[in-house]
GUMI-909350 format. One record per residue (C-alpha): residue number from 1; residue in one letter; x, y, z. Coordinates in Angstrom, 2 decimals. Layout:
! residues N
k, r, xx, yy, zz
NUM, a, X, Y, Z
...
END
This chain:
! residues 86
k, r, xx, yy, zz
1, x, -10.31, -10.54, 3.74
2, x, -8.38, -7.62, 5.28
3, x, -4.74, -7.72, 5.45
4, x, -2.20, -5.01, 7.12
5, x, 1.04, -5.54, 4.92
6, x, 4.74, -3.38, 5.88
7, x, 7.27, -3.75, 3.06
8, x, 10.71, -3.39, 3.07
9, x, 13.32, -3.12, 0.27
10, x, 13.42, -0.35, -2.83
11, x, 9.70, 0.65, -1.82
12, x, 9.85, 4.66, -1.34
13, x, 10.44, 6.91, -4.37
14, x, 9.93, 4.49, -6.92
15, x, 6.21, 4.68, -7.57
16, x, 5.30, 2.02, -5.13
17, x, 1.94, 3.70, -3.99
18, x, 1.25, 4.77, -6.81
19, x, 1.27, 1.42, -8.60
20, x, -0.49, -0.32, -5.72
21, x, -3.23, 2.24, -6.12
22, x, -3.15, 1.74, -10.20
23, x, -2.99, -2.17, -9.24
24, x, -6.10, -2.42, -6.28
25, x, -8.15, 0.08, -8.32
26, x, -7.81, -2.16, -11.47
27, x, -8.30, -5.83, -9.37
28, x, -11.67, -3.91, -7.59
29, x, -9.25, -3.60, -4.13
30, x, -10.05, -0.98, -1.30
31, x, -7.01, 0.15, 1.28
32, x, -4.84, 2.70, 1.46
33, x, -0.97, 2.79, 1.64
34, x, 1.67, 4.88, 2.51
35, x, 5.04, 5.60, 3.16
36, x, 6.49, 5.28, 6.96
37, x, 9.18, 7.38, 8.13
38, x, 11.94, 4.25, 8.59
39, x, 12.03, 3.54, 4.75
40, x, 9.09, 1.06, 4.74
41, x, 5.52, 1.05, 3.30
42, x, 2.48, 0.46, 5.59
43, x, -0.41, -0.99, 3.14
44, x, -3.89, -2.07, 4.68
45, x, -5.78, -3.97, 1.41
46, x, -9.43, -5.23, 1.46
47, x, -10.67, -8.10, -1.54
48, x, -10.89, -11.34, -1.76
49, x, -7.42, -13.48, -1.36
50, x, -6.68, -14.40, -5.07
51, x, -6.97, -10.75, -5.73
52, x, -4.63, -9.47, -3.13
53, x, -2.27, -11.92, -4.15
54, x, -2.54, -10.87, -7.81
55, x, -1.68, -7.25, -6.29
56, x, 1.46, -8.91, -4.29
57, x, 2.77, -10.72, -7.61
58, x, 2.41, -7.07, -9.91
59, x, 4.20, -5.13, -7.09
60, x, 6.78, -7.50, -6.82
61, x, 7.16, -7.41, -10.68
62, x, 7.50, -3.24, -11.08
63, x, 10.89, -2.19, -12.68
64, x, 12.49, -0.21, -9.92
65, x, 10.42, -1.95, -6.72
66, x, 12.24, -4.52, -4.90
67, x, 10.84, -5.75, -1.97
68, x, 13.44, -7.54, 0.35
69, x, 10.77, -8.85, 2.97
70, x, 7.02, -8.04, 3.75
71, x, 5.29, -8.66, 7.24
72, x, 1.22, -9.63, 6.64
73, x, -1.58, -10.03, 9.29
74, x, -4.88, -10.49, 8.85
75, x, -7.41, -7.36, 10.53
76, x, -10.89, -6.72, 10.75
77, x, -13.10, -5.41, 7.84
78, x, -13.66, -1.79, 7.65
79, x, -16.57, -0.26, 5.35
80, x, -14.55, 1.57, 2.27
81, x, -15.16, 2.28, -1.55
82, x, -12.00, 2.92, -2.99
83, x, -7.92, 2.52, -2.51
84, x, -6.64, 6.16, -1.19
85, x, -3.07, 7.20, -0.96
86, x, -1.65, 8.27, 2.08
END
């Protein structure tokens, strides 16, 4: 499964890439992520489902992150080996 994922809330400057990268690397995850010019985070994460949502729950549960709303679709598989941030 390959889902595109934009957050919105408390998601820039308070080490929401890097604990999505900390998060996918540790769960066996590949994507990337980075931060969008409007405040938001774009995130693109490869796994299988009860993984990604294990990534979703730890995000949610960082001290200073607070995501207020988060759009998800589902995209094609690409061939990657690792979680990069953008």
């Amino acid at each position: 499964l390959r889902e595109a994922l934009t957050f919105t809330g408390r998601v820039q400057g308070v080490g929401f890439r890097y604990t999505a990268k900390y998060l996918t690397r540790s769960l066996g995850l590949t994507g990337w992520v980075r931060n969008d010019p409007d405040g938001t985070v774009t995130m693109e994460v490869q796994g299988r489902e009860a993984l990604i949502n294990k990534l979703l729950v730890g995000l949610n549960g960082g001290h200073f992150i607070s995501i207020e709303w988060m759009d998800t679709k589902e995209i094609p598989l690409e061939e990657e080996k690792a979680f990069k941030v953008r």
